[in-house]
C-alpha positions in Angstrom: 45.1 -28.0 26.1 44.1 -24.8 24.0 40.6 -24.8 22.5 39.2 -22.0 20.0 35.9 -20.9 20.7 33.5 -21.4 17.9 32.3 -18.2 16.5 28.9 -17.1 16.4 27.0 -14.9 14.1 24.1 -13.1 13.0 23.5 -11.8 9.5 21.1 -9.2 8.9 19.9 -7.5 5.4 17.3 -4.6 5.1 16.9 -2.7 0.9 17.4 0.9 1.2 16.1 1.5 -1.9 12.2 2.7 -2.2 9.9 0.0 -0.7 6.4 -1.0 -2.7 5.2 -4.5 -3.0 2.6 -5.8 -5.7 0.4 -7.1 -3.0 0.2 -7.1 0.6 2.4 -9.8 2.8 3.5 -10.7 6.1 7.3 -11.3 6.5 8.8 -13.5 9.9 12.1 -11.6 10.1 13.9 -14.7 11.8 14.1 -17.5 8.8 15.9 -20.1 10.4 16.2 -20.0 14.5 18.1 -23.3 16.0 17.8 -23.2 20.0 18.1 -25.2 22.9 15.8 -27.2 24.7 13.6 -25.2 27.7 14.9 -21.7 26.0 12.8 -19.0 24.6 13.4 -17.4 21.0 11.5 -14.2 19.2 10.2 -14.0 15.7 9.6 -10.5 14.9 6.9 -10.0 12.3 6.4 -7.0 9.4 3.7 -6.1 7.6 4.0 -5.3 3.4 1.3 -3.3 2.1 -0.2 -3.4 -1.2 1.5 -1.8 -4.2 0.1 2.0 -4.8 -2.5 2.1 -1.7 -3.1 2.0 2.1 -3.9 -1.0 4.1 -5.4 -0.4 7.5 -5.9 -3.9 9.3 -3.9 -7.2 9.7 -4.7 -10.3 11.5 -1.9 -12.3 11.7 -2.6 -16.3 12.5 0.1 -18.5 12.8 0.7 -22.3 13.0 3.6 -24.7 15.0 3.9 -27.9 16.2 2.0 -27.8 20.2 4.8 -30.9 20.8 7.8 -28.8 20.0 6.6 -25.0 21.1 4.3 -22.8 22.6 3.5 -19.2 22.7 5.2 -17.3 25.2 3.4 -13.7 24.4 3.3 -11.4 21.8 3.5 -7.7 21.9 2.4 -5.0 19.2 4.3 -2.5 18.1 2.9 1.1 20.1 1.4 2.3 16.8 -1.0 -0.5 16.5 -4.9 -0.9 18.2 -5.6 -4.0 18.7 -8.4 -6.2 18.2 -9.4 -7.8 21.7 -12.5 -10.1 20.3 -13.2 -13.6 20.0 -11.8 -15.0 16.7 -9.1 -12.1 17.2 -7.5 -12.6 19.8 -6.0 -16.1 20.8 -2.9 -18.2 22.2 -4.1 -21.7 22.0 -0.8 -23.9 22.8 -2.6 -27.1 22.7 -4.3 -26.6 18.8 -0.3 -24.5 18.1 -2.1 -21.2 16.7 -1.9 -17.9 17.6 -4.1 -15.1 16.6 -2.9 -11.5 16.9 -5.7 -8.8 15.1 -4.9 -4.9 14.6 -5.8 -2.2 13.1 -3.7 0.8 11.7 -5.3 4.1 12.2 -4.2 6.4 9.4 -3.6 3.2 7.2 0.4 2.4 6.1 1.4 2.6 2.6 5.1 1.0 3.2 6.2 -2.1 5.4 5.7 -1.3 9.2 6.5 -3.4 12.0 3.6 -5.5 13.2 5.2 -7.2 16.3 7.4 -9.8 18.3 6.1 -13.3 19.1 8.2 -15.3 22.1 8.3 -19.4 21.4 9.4 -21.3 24.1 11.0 -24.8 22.8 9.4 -27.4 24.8 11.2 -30.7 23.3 14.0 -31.7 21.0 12.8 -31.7 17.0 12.0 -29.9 14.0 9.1 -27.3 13.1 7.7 -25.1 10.7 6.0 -21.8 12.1 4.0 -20.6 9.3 1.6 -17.9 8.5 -1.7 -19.7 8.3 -4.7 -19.8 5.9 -6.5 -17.2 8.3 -4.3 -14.6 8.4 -5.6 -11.4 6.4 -4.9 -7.8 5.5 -7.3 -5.5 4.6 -7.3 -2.2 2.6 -9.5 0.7 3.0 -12.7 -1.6 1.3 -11.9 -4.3 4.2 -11.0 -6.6 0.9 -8.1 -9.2 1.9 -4.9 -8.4 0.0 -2.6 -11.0 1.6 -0.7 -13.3 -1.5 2.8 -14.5 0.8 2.1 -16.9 3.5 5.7 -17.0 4.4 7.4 -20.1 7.2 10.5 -20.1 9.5 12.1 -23.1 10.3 13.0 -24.1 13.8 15.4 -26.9 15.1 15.4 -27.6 18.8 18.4 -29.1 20.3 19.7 -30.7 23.7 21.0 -28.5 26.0 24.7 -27.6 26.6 26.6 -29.3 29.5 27.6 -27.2 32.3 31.3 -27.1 32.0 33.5 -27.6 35.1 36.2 -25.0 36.2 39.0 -26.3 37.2 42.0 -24.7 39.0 44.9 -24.3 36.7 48.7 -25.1 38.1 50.4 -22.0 39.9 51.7 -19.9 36.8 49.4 -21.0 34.1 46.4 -19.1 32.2 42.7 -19.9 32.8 41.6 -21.4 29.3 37.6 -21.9 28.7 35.6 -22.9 25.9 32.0 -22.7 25.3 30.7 -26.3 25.6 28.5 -28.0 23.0 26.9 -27.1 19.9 27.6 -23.7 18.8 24.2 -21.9 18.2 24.4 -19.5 14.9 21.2 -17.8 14.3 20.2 -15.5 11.3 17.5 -12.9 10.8 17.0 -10.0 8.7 14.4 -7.2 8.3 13.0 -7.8 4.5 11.6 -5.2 3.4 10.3 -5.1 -0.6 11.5 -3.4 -3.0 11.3 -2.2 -6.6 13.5 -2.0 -9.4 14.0 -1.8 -13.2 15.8 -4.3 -15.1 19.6 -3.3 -15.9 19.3 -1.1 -12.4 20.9 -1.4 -9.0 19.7 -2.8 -6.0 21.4 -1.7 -2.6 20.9 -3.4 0.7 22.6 -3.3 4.2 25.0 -6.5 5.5 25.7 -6.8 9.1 27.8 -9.7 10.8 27.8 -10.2 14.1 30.2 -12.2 15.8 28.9 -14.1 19.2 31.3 -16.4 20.0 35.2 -15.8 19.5 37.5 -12.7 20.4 39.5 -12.7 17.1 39.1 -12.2 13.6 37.5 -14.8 11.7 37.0 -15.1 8.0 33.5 -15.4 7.3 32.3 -16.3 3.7 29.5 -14.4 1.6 27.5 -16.1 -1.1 24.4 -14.0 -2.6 21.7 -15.4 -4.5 18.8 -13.6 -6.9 16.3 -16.1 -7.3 12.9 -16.4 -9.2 9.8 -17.8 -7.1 10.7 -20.8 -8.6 13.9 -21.1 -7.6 15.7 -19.9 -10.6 18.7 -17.9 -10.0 19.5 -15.1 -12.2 22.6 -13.3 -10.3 25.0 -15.0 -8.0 28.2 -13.2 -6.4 30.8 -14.6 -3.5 33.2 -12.6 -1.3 34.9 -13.2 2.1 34.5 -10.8 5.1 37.2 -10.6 8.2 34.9 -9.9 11.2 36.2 -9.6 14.9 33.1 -8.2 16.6 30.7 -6.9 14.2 30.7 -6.1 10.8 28.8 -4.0 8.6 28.7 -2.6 4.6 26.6 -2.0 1.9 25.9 -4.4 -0.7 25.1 -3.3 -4.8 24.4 -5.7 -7.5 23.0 -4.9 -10.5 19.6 -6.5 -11.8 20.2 -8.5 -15.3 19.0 -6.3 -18.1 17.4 -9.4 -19.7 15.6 -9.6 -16.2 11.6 -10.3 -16.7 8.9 -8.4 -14.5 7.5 -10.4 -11.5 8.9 -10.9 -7.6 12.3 -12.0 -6.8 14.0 -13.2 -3.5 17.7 -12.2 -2.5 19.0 -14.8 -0.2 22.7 -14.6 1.7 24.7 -17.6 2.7 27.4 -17.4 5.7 29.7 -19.9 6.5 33.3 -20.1 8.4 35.2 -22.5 9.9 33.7 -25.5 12.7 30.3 -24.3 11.6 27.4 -26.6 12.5 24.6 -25.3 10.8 23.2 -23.4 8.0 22.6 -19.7 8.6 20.8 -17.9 5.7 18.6 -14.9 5.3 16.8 -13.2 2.2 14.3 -10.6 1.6 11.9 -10.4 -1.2 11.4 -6.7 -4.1 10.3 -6.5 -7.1 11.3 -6.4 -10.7 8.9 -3.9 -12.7 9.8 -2.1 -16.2 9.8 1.6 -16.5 8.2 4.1 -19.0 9.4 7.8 -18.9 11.3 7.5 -15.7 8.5 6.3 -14.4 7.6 2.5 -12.8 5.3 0.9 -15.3 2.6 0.4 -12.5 2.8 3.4 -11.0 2.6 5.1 -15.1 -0.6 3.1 -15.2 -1.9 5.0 -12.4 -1.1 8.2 -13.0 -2.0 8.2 -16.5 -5.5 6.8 -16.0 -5.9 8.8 -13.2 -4.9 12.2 -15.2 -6.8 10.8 -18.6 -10.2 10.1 -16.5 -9.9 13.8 -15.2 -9.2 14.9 -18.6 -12.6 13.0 -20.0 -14.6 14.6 -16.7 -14.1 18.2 -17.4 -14.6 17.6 -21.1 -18.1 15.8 -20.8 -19.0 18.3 -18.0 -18.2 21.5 -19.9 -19.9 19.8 -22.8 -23.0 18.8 -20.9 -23.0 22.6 -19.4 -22.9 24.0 -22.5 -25.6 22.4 -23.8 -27.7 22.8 -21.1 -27.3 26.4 -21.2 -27.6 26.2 -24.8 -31.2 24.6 -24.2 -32.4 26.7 -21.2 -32.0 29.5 -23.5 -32.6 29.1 -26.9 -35.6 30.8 -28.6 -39.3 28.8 -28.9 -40.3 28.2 -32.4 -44.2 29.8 -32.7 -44.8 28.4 -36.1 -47.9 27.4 -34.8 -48.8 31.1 -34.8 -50.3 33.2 -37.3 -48.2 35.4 -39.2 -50.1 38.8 -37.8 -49.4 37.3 -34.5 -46.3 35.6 -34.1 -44.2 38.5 -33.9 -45.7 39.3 -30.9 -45.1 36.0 -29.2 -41.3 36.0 -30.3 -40.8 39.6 -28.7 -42.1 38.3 -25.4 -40.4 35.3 -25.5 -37.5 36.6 -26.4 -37.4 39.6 -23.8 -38.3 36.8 -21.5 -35.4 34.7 -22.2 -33.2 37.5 -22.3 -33.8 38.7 -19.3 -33.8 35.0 -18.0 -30.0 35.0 -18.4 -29.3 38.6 -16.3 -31.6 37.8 -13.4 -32.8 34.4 -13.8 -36.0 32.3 -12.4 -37.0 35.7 -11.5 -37.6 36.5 -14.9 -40.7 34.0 -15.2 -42.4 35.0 -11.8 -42.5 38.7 -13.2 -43.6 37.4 -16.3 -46.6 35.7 -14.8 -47.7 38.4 -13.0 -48.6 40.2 -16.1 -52.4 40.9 -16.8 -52.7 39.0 -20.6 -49.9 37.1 -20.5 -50.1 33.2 -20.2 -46.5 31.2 -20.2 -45.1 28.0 -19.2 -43.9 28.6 -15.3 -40.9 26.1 -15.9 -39.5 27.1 -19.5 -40.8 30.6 -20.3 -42.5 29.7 -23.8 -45.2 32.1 -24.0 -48.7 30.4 -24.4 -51.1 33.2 -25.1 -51.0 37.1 -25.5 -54.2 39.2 -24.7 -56.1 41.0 -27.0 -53.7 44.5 -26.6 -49.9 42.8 -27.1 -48.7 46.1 -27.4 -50.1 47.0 -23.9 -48.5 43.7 -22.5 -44.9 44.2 -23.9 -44.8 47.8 -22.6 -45.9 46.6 -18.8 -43.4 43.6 -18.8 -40.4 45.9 -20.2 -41.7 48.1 -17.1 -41.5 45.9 -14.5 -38.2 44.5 -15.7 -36.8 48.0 -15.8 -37.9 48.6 -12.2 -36.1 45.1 -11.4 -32.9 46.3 -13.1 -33.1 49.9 -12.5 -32.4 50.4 -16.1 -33.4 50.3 -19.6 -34.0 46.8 -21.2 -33.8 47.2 -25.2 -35.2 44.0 -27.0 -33.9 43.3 -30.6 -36.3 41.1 -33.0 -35.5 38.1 -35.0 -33.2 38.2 -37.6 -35.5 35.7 -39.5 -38.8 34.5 -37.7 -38.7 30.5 -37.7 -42.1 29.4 -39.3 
């Protein structure tokens, strides 16, 4: 009798548009894994950083059912150092958690790889390995960013018969099939993305066909969905696959569309198929203004406005300062036959503060007569000859400069 093998397949997506996710998440690329009894599967795990900055450390805990797995090993990605501590570092099969901690030298700003866990299935049932409450990822602060504690979904089943071969009659065709269950298993590499209402959103399909060696008709269903399980696009189509299959995928985001995070899930089915094989990867719906995302706007427009109110309040504060350090003393205080004598000195003073500076003063001290304030200048007293002391400081400041100074008096001497 002619049997049909079953066909088997894998269907993977992956967004080539520009990944950047609102905050920072681990994604298990393998959803839904069904596998036999006594068999070893992988889960390989990626790491979403936070929108618009670096993370630089992840610690990735997860939880199963000890009954129905255990941890075969896990191995980082080359790119990773990890964290061999207590509290870091564990496999505990009896408790079902793992611990895997990292750290990423020059910090990653996109998703990266994190690494590949092996399960062994030790008995017949269902579990949920999930990304458990002590699982982190820290930016360049060491604050936790992690908001998605993401599961995958596991079923365990008996294992296949052995089939017999038998000897087929003198002139006949060896037929075989492939005994029991068929085994479908999905995964996909989600990476998120970001888009603006009314735009498109491109991602990668690829089929995979384990199990027959003819074309089968394979059926496409794609869901957008809302966290909360809304769907806001939905699109069917039917793909003839003989080995593999692969295309790219457009749909348009609604125009109506609000901001927030969004999941695109894919269905397959096809004839004598046993169980559900589905993947999806999560992006991001965010407005734009200008051309421009309206997060990253935000940040580039505080970060040019904040420069903007620097240099203004700095040039403002050096102006003034200079403004201060220099303007003339008031000698009211002075009599009239007098104070002309204390404004010339100041002001040759100050003057000559702003060609050679500091200097200025420790020449001015140095003059027989002449009593001033060391840190400001103001002139305090003036000898009995101020005549004699305005020629000797002009002198030794024309010796400094190897020039003439001239002096100009007030316009009008402040009383």
């Amino acid at each position: 009798m002619n049997m049909i093998r079953k066909g088997l397949f894998v269907l993977s997506l992956g967004a080539l548009v520009p990944s950047l996710a609102l905050a920072s998440s681990f994604i298990l690329e393998n959803k839904t894994v069904s596998v036999e009894v006594g068999k070893t599967f992988t889960v390989p795990v990626t790491v979403a950083p936070t929108l618009g900055s670096k993370d630089y450390t992840a610690k990735l805990a997860l939880d199963f059912s000890p009954e129905v797995l255990e941890v075969v090993s896990f191995t980082f990605k080359p790119v990773w150092l990890a964290v061999s501590q207590p509290g870091y570092d564990t496999v505990d099969n009896q408790r079902g958690e793992m611990i895997k901690t990292a750290g990423f030298p020059q910090g990653f700003s996109s998703p990266v790889s994190f690494g590949t866990v092996t399960f062994r299935a030790k008995s017949i049932g269902e579990d949920v390995i999930s990304v458990g409450p002590r699982s982190l990822i820290l930016n360049a602060a060491n604050k936790d960013t992690l908001d998605s504690r993401p599961q995958a979904r596991v079923t365990v089943t008996k294992a296949a018969p052995i089939s017999q071969t038998m000897s087929a009659p003198a002139g006949d065709t060896n037929l075989f099939d492939v005994s029991g269950e068929p085994r479908i298993e999905t995964s996909g590499v989600g990476l998120v993305s970001r888009v603006a209402p009314g735009e498109f959103l491109t991602f990668s399909v690829k089929l995979l066909n384990f199990g027959s060696n003819k074309k089968v008709d394979v059926g496409l269903s794609y869901n957008v969905e809302s966290l909360d399980g809304t769907v806001i696009y939905h699109a069917e189509e039917t793909v003839a696959v003989e080995t593999t299959a692969s295309f790219v995928k457009t749909i348009q985001i609604p125009f109506d569309t609000p901001p927030g995070r969004y999941v695109v899930k894919s269905f397959i089915t096809y004839q004598d198929q046993v169980a559900p094989a589905q993947t999806e990867f999560p992006f991001t719906v965010e407005d734009k203004i200008f051309g421009l995302f309206l997060g990253s706007f935000a940040l580039y427009g505080g970060t040019t406005t904040l420069l903007v109110v620097l240099g203004v309040v700095g040039y403002t504060l050096f102006r003034r300062y200079n403004q201060t350090r220099f303007a003339p003393f008031s000698y009211a205080e002075i009599p009239s036959n007098t104070r002309i004598f204390y404004e010339i000195l100041s002001d040759t003073i100050m003057g000559m503060r702003q060609r050679v500076g500091d200097d200025a003063l420790l020449i001015a001290k140095e003059i027989e007569g002449l009593s001033i304030d060391p840190s400001t200048g103001r002139v305090l007293s003036v000898g009995e000859n101020p005549s004699k002391i305005i020629a000797a400081l002009v002198y030794e400041y024309e010796k400094l400069l190897g020039k003439k100074v001239s002096f100009s008096l007030r316009q009008t001497s402040i009383a």
